[in-house]
Structures are given as structure tokens and as C-alpha cells.
N, C-alpha and C positions, 0 to 999 in steps of 0.2 A: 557655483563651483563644485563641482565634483571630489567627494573623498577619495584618499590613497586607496582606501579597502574597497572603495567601487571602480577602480580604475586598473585596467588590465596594466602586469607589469612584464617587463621583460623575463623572459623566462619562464613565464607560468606556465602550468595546465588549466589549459580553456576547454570547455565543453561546447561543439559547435554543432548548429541543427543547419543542415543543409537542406535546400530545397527540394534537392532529389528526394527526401523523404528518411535520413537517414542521419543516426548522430557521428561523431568522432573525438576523439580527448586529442588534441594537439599541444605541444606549447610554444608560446603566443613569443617565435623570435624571425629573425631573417634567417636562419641557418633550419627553420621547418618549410619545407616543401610538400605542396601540396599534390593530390594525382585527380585529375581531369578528366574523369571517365576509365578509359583503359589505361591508360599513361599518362606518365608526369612532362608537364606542358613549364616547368622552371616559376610557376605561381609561390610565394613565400606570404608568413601571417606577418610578416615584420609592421605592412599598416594597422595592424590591432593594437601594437602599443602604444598607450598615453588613451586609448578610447575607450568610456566607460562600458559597462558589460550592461548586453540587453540591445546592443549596437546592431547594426545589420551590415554587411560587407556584400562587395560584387567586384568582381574582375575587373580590374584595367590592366592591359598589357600583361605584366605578370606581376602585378602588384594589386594586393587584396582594399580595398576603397572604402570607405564607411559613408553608407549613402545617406540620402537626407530622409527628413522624416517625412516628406510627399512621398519620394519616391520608393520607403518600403513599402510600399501597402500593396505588393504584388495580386492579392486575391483580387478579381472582378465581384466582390460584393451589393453596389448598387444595380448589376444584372440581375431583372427580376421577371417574371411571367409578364404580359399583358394585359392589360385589366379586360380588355375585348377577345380575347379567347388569344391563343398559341401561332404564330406566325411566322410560316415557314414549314417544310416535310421535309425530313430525312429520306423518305425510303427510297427514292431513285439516284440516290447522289453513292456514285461510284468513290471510293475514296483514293484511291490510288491515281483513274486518270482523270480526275478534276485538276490536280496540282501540274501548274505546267510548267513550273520552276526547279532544274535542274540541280542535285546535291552539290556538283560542281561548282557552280554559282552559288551554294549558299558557302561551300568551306573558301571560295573567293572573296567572299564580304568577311566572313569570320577572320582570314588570317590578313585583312586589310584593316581590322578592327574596325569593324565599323558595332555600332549602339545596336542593341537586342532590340531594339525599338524600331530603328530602320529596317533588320534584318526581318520581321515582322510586321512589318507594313507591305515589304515588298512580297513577305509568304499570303496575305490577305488579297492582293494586287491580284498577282497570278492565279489563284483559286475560283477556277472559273464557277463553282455551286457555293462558295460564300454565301450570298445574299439569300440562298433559297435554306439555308438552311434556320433552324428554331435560335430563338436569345440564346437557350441554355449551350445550344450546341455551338454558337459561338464563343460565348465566353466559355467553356471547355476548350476548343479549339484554342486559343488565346493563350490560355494556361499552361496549355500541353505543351505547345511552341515555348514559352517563357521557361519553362525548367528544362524544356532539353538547349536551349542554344544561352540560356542566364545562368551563371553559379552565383548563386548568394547566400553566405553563409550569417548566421545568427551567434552570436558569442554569447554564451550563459559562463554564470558562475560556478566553479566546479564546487557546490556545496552538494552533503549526503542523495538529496533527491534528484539531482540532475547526472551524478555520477549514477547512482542507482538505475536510473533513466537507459542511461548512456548504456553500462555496461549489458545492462539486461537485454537490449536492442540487439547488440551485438552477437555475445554468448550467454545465454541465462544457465547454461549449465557449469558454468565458472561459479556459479552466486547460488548453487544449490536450488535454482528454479525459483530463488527468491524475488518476488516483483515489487515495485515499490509501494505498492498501497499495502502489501503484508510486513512489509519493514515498519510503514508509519504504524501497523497495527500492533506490531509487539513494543514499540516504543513507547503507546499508551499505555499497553495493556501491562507493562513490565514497569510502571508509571516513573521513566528517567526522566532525571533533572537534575539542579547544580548542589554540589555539597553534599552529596551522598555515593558510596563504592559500589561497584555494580562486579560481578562477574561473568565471564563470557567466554562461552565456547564458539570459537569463528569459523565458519566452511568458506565463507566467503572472499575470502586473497580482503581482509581488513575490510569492506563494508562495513559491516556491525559495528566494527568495533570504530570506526571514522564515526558514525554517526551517532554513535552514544557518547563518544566524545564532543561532537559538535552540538548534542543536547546539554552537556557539563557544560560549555561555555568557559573551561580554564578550573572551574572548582571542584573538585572531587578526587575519586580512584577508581578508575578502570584497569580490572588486572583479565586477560587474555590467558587462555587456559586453551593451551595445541596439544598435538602427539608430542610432538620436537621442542628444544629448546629455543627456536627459531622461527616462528609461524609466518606463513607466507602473509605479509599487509601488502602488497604491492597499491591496493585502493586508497592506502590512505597518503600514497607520496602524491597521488593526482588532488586528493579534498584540497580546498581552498582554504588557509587558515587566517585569521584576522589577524595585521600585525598592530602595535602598537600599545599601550597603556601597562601601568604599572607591574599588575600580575600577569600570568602568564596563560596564553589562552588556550595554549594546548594541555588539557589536564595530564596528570603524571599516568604513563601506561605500563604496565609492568607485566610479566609474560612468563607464564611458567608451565610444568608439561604435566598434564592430567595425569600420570604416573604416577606422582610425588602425592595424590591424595588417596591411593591405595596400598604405595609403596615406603615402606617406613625407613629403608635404609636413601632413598634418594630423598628422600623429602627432611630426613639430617642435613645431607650434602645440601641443601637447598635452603636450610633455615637459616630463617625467620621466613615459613608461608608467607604469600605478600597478605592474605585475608584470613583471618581466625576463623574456625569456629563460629558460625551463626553470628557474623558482623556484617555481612556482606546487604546493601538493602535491597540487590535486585539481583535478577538472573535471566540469561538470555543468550539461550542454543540455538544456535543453525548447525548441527554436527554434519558432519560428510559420510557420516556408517549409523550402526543402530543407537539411535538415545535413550536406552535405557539403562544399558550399562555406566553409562558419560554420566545421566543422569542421578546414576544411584553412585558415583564417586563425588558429585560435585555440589550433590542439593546438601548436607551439614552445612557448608558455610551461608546457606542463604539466612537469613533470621526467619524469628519469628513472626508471622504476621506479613512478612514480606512479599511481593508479587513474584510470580515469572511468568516467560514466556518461550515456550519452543517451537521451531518451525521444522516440520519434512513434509518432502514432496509429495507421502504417500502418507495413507491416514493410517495402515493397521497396525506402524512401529508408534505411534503416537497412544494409538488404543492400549496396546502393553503399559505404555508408560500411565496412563489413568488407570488401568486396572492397580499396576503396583502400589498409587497413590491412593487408592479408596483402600486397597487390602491392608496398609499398613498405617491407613486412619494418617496422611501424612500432609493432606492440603485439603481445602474447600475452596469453593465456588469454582468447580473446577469448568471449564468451558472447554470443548474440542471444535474448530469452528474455521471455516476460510473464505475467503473475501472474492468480490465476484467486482471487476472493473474491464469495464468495454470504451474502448474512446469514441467519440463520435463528432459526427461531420458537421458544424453547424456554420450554415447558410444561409440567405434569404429565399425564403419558398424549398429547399432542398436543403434540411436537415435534418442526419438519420446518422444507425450506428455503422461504424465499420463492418467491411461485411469480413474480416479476418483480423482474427486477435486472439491471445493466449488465453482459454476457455479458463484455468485455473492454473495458479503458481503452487500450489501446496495450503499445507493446514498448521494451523496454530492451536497448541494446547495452554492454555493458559490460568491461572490461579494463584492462591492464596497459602503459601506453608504456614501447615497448623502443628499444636503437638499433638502427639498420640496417648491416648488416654492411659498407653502402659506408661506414659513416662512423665504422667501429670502427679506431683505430691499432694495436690487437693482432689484428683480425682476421687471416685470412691471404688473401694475393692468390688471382687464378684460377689462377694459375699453379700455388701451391704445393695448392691443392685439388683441382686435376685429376692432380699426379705425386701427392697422397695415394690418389687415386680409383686408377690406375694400378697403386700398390702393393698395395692389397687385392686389385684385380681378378688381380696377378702372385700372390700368398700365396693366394688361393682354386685358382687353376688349379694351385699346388704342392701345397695339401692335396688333390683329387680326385686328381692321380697317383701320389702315397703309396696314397691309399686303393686305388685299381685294383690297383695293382702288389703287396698287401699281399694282397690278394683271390687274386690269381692264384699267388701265393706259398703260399698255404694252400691251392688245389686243387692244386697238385703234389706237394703232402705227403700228402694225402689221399689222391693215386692212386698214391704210392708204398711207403704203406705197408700191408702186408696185410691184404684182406679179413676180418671176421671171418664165423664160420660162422652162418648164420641158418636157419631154419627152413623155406627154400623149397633148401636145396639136394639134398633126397632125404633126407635122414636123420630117422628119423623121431625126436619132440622126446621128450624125457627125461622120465620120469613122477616126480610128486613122490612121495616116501615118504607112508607113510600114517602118522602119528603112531602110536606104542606103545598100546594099550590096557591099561586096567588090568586088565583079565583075567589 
């Protein structure tokens, strides 16, 4: 039996992969209608409720069906080469008038409802260069048919990666060109997890800020740092949150406007900051303008020792932000670095990458706040690191005159003690024995 929190409810936002190749956030009620190519055909998600996520749906009439688990397996997978060479040529097959079956007659079978399966047997029927043509180019063919005359939609959970997924497919410049394997990456690199406050500058309409919550799991403090006192999360009315048990699973969010940490008269109006002073255990910008100003407002509260992580699309406003941090002695291990993901096609016999995908989302700067040696009380003054300088520089110039004078020590010995006889002085050199014979 299937959990509450695996089980689509009424009213959700569902994240759906359609076969046409493309995602959509719906929610999962009779009152969402769906659109059918160019126009809306009166299809509703109302059969997704009560069906666990990960379900697979297909049209009947105008009601969305949760098929069985024979029949999702849409790919032609066990089509595979011939072990005796390739069977069949393409190259005289006209595609246009091989098919001798009329559009007419297929939108006559379609608005009779008849099964994709019929509707596709009879497009196999009719095609008079079927038979001549290669495996692969059948089951291509097969497939091609199946997504244009099948809607079968996939229901996923609207959790951070699937939303991520979703939106990004869509518009990635809503999400600051953010893709999701650069989100998973600042989420390690910014090392979130439950029971610790994190703060966050968000470009992304709440991305970040869902999915750093949905690493909290209900324990911590995530506080959101906008222009406004109102930041656009529209991302996180769609996340998916778990309902049930004692505490609460959505951690406490609290939102305040990057102002109030340069501005000392709003930031009265606004006290008690939700974050002091160097308490914060992590940090993590996607900003929508330059990060280094956001950056030099909001890095005080991160602690010490603390990670963060920033993302922009472009690497040279990031390069400012390292430079500021090496100048002002103010993190280590600092990393400037971006993530390289391609999807790819895997099939039997024919698996290979996409040949179109997002070359790169942007770059992440990433690191460790340290303190700065002006503001260490154990550090040591100029004074005493320049007589440290001093003394190495006096112990280096004492060991090279040991060594010299050690040097010079051992060629006087050398030329004091006698030559030995070698081979060039005339005498002619000593013959060896010649071993006894057993004769």
C-alpha cells in the first residue's frame, strides 16, 4: 500500500514528462485541462488522483488513464541489429508516396477512438516500402507514429530537482541560467543540511531557497535576502512538501531586504536581523545584477570557517568577487569552476549523446570564510614578521657559508693527500691472470 506522501492528492502541483519530449507543472484536479497539440481537446488530470507518482497516463476520451506496467514501456528496446549484417535500404524509399493512407482516415479512426495501436497497425498496413526498409528504421518509424497519434504523460514529484528540471526546460532565464546539476553543486559545495541557518540571496522566483529548505527537512533557518520586502518564491507554492509527523517540515523562512545590512536606519525599523553577525553556517547567491556589491553587504553574517557558494551566468563578475576575497585575505580554498552535463541517448546498439543541449549554465565560486590576518589577536604584527623574515634570510646566508667553507675544506684535503697511480702515468697497466685450466 502506497504512502499519503507517495500518492498524488487532489489539488497538487504535479510535474508531468510528456512524450512529446517536453515537461509542464499542472495540478493534479478535474478543473486542469489539458491542450493537445494546438488546442485544448476538454482532456482533465482528474484520473491522477489517488495514483502514486512515477505513474504513467494516456488518453481515453477525455480522461487522462494510468496504464499498466506492460504497457508503459513505449521505447522499442529489444529492436536490435542483426547478427548477419543490416536488412533492408533505405535509399529508394520515397517517404511521402509510400504511405497510402489518407490524413482523413487517420483523424476518422482518431475521433472514433479507436487504440494507437490499431491506428498504427493500419499506418504499417498501408506503407507500401515497410518491409524494405532496416530494424532500426522500423522501430524509428513505430516511435515516430506512437508520440505523434499517443499522449502519455508521466507524473513525477514536484521535489527541488524535478521542479528545477521543469522550469529550466521551459525558461532558464527565469532561474538566472541556473541548471540543475549547478544547483546540486552549490548545495554540496555550500555543504546544506538539517539543523543549521543558511542565508540566501535568491534570483530564482524561490528555487534556492525550496531546495535548501527541502535539504533542512523541517530543522533549521533559512532566511532570504531580496531587493524588496517581498521576494518573488512563486517556486516554492509548486515544491512538494511532506505532510504529516510531529514537527514541522517546512523549516522557518524568514525574508528580509539586503538594504537593512548597509542601511542602518531600516535595519532599526527591521530589528531584531533574522541572522547576527557571523551565525549564519552557510551562504548561497544566485543574484539577478553584480555579486560583489550583495556579496560585500552580506558575507559578515556568514561565520567563520563557514562554506559558500555563488552562481553567475558569466565568469568575469565572479572573477571580481575572488579578486576582492584574496585582497582582503577573507576566504580559502577558493574554487571558480562550472559543471559540464549532456544527456544522452541510451539504447541497444545506438547509444550516443544528444546532439543539442545547454553547452553551459554559468559558473560557481565557491569557498571557505577565513579571518584576515588585520583582525587576528594571535596573529603577529609587521614588525615581528619582517625580524621573522630577517632571521631566515640571516640562517640561509649562515648555511651557504658552512657549505662553501666545507667545500673548500675538502679540496685541501684532496690536494694534500697523495695522488694515487693511474694509468696515464707511463707504466704500463697490470695484466690479469688467466684463470688455471683444467688441463
Amino acid at each position: 500500500m502506497e504512502s499519503k506522501d507517495n500518492v498524488i492528492s487532489e489539488g497538487e502541483q504535479v510535474v508531468l514528462w510528456s512524450n512529446k519530449g517536453f515537461y509542464m507543472i499542472k495540478k493534479a484536479s478535474a478543473s486542469t485541462s489539458l491542450r493537445m497539440g494546438k488546442k485544448k481537446n476538454g482532456a482533465t488530470l482528474a484520473g491522477l488522483v489517488g495514483e502514486p507518482y512515477g505513474s504513467m497516463f494516456h488518453l481515453v476520451g477525455s480522461e487522462m488513464v494510468r496504464m499498466s506496467s506492460v504497457a508503459t514501456d513505449t521505447e522499442l528496446t529489444e529492436i536490435s541489429a542483426p547478427e548477419d549484417g543490416v536488412i533492408g535500404d533505405n535509399r529508394h524509399i520515397k517517404l511521402k508516396e509510400e504511405q497510402t493512407m489518407s490524413a482523413e482516415a487517420i483523424q476518422a479512426m482518431r475521433e472514433e477512438g479507436k487504440p494507437v495501436e490499431e491506428i498504427i497497425g493500419q499506418l504499417v498496413e498501408s506503407h507500401a516500402a515497410y518491409d524494405s526498409k532496416t530494424a532500426f528504421s522500423q522501430a524509428k518509424y513505430i516511435v515516430k507514429k506512437k508520440q505523434k497519434y499517443e499522449y502519455v504523460l508521466t507524473a513525477y514529484k514536484a521535489t527541488a530537482a524535478r521542479v528545477a528540471d521543469a522550469l529550466f526546460d521551459r525558461s532558464p532565464r527565469k532561474l538566472c541560467f541556473l541548471r540543475p546539476d549547478a544547483l546540486a553543486y552549490m548545495l554540496t559545495a555550500a555543504n546544506v543540511r538539517a539543523g543549521a541557518s543558511y542565508a540566501i540571496v535568491d534570483g530564482t522566483n524561490g528555487l534556492l531557497t525550496g531546495a535548501v529548505l527541502e535539504r533542512c527537512g523541517g530543522h533549521g533557518k533559512v532566511v532570504n535576502y531580496g531587493r524588496c520586502a517581498s521576494p518573488q518564491l512563486h517556486s516554492l507554492s509548486i515544491m512538494h512538501w511532506a505532510q504529516g509527523g510531529d514537527s514541522p517540515i517546512l523549516a522557518p523562512l524568514v525574508t528580509t531586504q539586503l538594504e537593512a545590512l548597509v542601511n542602518p536606519e531600516l535595519a532599526a525599523e527591521l530589528a531584531p536581523l533574522p541572522l547576527a553577525e557571523g551565525t549564519a553556517h552557510g551562504l548561497l547567491m544566485v543574484p539577478q545584477d553584480d555579486p560583489l556589491p550583495v556579496l560585500q553587504a552580506i558575507y559578515p553574517i556568514l561565520g567563520l570557517g563557514e562554506p559558500f557558494a555563488i552562481f553567475f551566468s558569466y565568469a568575469e563578475p565572479l572573477v571580481a568577487c575572488f579578486q576582492w576575497l584574496v585582497e582582503t585575505d577573507s576566504a580559502i580554498a577558493l574554487r571558480l569552476s562550472h559543471t559540464f552535463l549532456r544527456p544522452q541517448q541510451v539504447l541497444p546498439d545506438r547509444t550516443h549523446p544528444e546532439v543539442s543541449f545547454h553547452n553551459t549554465s554559468g559558473f560557481v565560486l565557491a569557498g571557505h570564510k577565513s579571518m584576515p590576518l588585520a583582525d587576528d589577536p594571535s596573529a603577529p604584527t609587521a614588525e615581528e614578521i619582517a625580524a621573522a623574515k630577517a632571521r631566515k634570510a640571516s640562517m640561509r646566508r649562515t648555511a651557504r657559508k658552512r657549505q662553501r667553507s666545507g667545500v673548500r675544506a675538502a679540496a685541501a684535503a684532496a690536494a694534500a693527500s697523495p695522488a694515487a697511480p693511474s694509468d696515464d702515468d707511463g707504466a704500463a697497466p697490470a695484466k690479469r691472470a688467466k684463470p688455471l685450466s683444467a688441463e
